[in-house]
Every structure is written in structure tokens, then in C-alpha cells.
C-alpha positions as CSV (number, residue, x, y, z in Angstrom):
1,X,-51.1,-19.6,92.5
2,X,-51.3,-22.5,95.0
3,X,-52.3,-26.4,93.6
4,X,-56.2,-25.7,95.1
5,X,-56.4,-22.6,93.0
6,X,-55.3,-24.1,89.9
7,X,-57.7,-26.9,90.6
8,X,-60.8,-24.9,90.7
9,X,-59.7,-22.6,88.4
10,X,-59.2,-25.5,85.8
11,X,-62.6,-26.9,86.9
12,X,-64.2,-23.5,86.4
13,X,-62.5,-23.4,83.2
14,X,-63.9,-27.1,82.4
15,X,-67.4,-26.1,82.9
16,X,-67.0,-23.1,81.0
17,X,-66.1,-24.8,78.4
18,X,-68.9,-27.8,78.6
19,X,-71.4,-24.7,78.5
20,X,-70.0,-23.6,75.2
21,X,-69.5,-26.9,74.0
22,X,-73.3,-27.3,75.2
23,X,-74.0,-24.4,72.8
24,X,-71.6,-25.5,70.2
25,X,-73.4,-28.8,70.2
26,X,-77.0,-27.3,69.7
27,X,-75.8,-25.2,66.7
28,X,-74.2,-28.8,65.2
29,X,-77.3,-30.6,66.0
30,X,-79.9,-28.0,64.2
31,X,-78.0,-27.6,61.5
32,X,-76.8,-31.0,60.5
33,X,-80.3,-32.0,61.1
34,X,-81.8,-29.5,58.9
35,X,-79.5,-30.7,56.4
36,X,-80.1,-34.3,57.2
37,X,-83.8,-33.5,56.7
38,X,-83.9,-31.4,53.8
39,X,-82.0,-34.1,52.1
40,X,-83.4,-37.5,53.6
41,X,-79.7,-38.5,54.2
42,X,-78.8,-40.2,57.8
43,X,-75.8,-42.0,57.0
44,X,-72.7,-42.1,54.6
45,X,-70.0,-40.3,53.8
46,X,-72.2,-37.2,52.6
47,X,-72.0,-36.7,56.7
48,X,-68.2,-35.2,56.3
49,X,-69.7,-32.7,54.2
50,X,-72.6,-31.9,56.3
51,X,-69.7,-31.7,58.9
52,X,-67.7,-29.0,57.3
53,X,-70.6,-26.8,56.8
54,X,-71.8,-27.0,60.6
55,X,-68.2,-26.7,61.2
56,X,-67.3,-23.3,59.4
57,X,-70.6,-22.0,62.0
58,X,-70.0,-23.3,65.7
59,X,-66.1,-22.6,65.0
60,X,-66.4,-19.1,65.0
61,X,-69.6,-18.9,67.4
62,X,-67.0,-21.5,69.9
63,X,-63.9,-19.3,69.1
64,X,-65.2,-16.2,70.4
65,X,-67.0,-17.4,73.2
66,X,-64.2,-19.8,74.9
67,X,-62.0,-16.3,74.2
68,X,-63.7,-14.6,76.0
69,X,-66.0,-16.1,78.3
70,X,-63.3,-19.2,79.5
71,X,-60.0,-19.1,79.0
72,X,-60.2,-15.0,79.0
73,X,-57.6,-15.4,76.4
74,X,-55.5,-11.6,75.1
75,X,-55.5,-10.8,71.0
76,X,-52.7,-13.3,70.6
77,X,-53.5,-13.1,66.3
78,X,-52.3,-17.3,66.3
79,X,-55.1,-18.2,68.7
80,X,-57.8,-18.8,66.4
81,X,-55.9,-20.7,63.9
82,X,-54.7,-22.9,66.8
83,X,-58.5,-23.2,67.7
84,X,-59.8,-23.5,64.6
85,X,-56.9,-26.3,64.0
86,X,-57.8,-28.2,66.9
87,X,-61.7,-28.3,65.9
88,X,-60.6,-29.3,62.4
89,X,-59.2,-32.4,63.4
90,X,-61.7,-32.7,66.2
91,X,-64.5,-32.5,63.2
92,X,-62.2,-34.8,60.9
93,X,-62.3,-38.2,63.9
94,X,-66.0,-36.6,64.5
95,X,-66.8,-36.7,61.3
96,X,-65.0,-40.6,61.1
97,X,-67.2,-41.6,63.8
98,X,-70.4,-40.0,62.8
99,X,-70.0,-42.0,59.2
100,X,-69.2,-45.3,61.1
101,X,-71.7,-45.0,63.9
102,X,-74.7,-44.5,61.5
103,X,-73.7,-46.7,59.3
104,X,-75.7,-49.3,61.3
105,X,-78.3,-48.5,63.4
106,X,-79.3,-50.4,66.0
107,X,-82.5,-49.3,67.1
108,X,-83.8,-50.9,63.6
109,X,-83.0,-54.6,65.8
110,X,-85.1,-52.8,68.8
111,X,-88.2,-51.7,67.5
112,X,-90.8,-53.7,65.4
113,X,-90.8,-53.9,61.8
114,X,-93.7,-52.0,61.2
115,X,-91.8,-48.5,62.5
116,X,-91.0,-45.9,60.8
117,X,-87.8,-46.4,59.8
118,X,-86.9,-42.9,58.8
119,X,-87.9,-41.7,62.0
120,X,-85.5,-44.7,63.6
121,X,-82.6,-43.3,61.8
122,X,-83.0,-39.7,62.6
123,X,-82.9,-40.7,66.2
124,X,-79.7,-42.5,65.7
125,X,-78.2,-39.8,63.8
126,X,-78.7,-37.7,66.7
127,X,-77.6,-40.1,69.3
128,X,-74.5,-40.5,67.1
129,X,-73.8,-36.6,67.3
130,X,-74.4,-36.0,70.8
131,X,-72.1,-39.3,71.3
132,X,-69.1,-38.0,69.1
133,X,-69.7,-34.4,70.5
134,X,-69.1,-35.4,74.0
135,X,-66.2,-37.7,73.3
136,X,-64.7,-35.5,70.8
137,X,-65.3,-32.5,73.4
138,X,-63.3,-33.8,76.3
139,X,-59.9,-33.9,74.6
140,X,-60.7,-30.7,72.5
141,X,-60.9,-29.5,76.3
142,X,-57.4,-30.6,77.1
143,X,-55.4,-29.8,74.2
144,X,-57.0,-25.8,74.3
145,X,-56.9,-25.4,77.8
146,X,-53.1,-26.5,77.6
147,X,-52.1,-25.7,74.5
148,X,-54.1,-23.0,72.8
149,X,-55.5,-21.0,75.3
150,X,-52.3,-21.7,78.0
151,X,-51.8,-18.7,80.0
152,X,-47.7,-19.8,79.9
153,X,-48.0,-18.7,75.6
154,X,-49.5,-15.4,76.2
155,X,-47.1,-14.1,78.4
């Protein structure tokens, strides 16, 4: 395969993987929100908790689809433990940043005092996710494209 065929192929890849990363995202977001809201709790380090449980979900849901729907990965049995591996430390600095990020929220400084406060830090909680998810995303990208899913293991 010539350098120009690797390059859009890894591009395809990239998007592919943004798309279920997209999707992977959306799951984290309603369900840490619906814990965040059942509970009243935006910040602290009750968030690594609400981590793990969102976690256990969108692993499998983002296993599965990257499988088969990006990397077009075989049944190599070690794939999904090197997945899953890579999203646990991916969740581990997420959930580091999540707990750091929220712990002060900024819009508080923006709005005036008479807003709803609770309504400020849901907004950053969210802000906060879709910030770690992206950041967190990109080098979960590069290590499974070129370590977990690498067409080089499977053969």
C-alpha cells in the first residue's frame, strides 16, 4: 500500500473513530448527567465513581463498534482487554481532569449573582466532559489505531 493510501485510509480510520467517539461521548454525557442529577453532585471526587459506571457502558458499546465498524479488527481474543485497557487509563486522567476542572467553575465569575447556581454548574460539568472527552479521545485514537487494533498484530 503506497504512503497516499495509508494516509486516507488512517484519515478514514480517524473519522471513524471520532463518530464512535461521538457516540461514546453521548452515552458518557447522559449517563453521568443522570447521575449528576439524580444526586445534585457536580463536582468532587464522587465524579471517579460516576466515571467507572459510565465507563463499564460506552466500553463495550465503543469495543464492538471500532471492531467492527473502524479498524475492521479479526477475533484476536487480547483485543478487548487491550481496548478496554486503554479506555481504563483514558477514564483514570479523564476522570483526574473532570475532578479538577469542576472543582472551580468559572462561569459562577461570569454570570450575576442572582443565577441559578445549580444550573451554572451543570453547564460546567458538561463543558468539562465534552472537554476531557475530546482531549482524552485524540490519544486514545493513536495508541488503538497503532497498538490495539494494528493490522501488523493480527497477522
Amino acid at each position: 500500500m503506497n504512503n497516499k493510501n495509508k494516509t486516507y485510509k488512517s484519515l478514514t480510520q480517524f473519522i471513524k473513530y471520532a463518530f464512535v467517539g461521538c457516540i461514546n461521548t453521548i452515552i458518557d454525557i447522559v449517563i453521568l448527567n443522570i447521575l449528576s442529577f439524580s444526586t445534585g453532585i457536580t463536582h468532587g471526587k464522587i465524579l471517579f465513581v460516576f466515571n467507572i459506571i459510565a465507563f463499564s457502558v460506552y466500553s463495550i458499546c465503543g469495543y464492538n463498534l471500532n471492531k467492527k465498524f473502524t479498524f475492521k479488527e479479526g477475533s484476536r481474543t487480547s483485543a478487548y482487554f487491550e481496548y478496554a485497557s486503554v479506555l481504563l487509563f483514558g477514564m483514570i486522567l479523564n476522570s483526574c481532569m473532570l475532578v479538577i476542572l469542576t472543582s472551580r467553575n468559572p462561569l459562577l465569575h461570569l454570570f450575576p449573582r442572582g443565577s441559578n447556581i445549580m444550573k451554572l454548574n451543570h453547564l460546567w460539568f458538561n463543558i468539562c466532559i465534552l472537554m476531557d472527552s475530546i482531549t482524552i479521545g485524540f490519544f486514545g485514537f493513536l495508541i488503538n489505531k497503532f497498538f490495539v487494533f494494528n493490522e501488523n498484530k493480527t497477522r
